[in-house]
Structures are given as structure tokens and as C-alpha cells.
C-alpha angles and dihedrals in degrees: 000000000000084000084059095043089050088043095051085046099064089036086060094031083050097049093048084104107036085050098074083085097021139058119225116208124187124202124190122192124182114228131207104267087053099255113128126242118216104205110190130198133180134201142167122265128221110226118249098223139050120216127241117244112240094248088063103043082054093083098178102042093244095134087241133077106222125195103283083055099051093047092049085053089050090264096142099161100055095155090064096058113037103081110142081054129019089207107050141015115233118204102284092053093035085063097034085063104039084059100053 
């Protein structure tokens, strides 16, 4: 038994990462001889969240999202992704940022 449970624990440790856009489920399962089973299933996700076109996370029209902008869409490291222009994110950075 304590072999299984070490076993379901780097198989969960090892899909932290992969279950952003899958679901683990375990399933455990108790035999006859005593011994548990750990049945495990994956399947994809749908994301929880939708994100904003550009045109509507540009709030004042401008044709850039500035900081105040980005911060109200969840960009918190600005700095790191406006790189054509310290001041604002066009669309390629806006989206480069909304999917990291």
C-alpha cells in the first residue's frame, strides 16, 4: 500500500504542470485481498476564462494598452513585455502576455 500511495503521489507531483489544461482523477478501489487499486484518468480542461480582444482591453481607444490597462486585464510585469514601446503593448505583446 505505502508503494501505491508513493507512487500516486509522483504521478500527481509529475502532472502539476500538464494539469493546467487537464484534470487528474484518481480513483482508488479496494480489492479482495485487501491491497488498493489507484485507478487514474485524464481529461482536458476547458479553460475558465475567456480572454479579452485587444480592441476591448484597449479601454480608451488609443490603439495601445498602457499600464493601468494591462493591470486591470491581470498583466502584472509590464515591463517584461512591452518592448517595441516602454509605454504601451501592442497586440502582439498584449496577447504574448495574456498567454503566459
Amino acid at each position: 500500500m505505502k508503494k501505491i500511495l508513493m507512487m500516486s503521489l509522483a504521478v500527481l507531483v509529475g502532472s502539476v504542470a500538464y494539469a493546467q489544461s487537464t484534470e487528474t482523477i484518481f480513483i482508488i478501489q479496494d480489492t479482495k485481498d485487501g491491497e488498493q487499486v489507484v485507478d487514474v484518468h485524464y481529461r482536458e480542461k476547458t479553460s475558465d476564462f475567456e480572454i479579452d480582444s485587444f480592441t476591448e482591453a484597449d479601454q480608451n481607444g488609443d490603439g495601445c494598452i498602457d499600464r493601468t490597462e494591462a493591470r486591470d486585464k491581470g498583466i502584472m510585469d509590464f515591463n517584461r513585455f512591452a518592448t517595441s514601446n516602454p509605454q504601451c503593448l501592442n497586440e502582439e505583446e498584449y496577447l504574448r502576455a495574456m498567454h503566459e
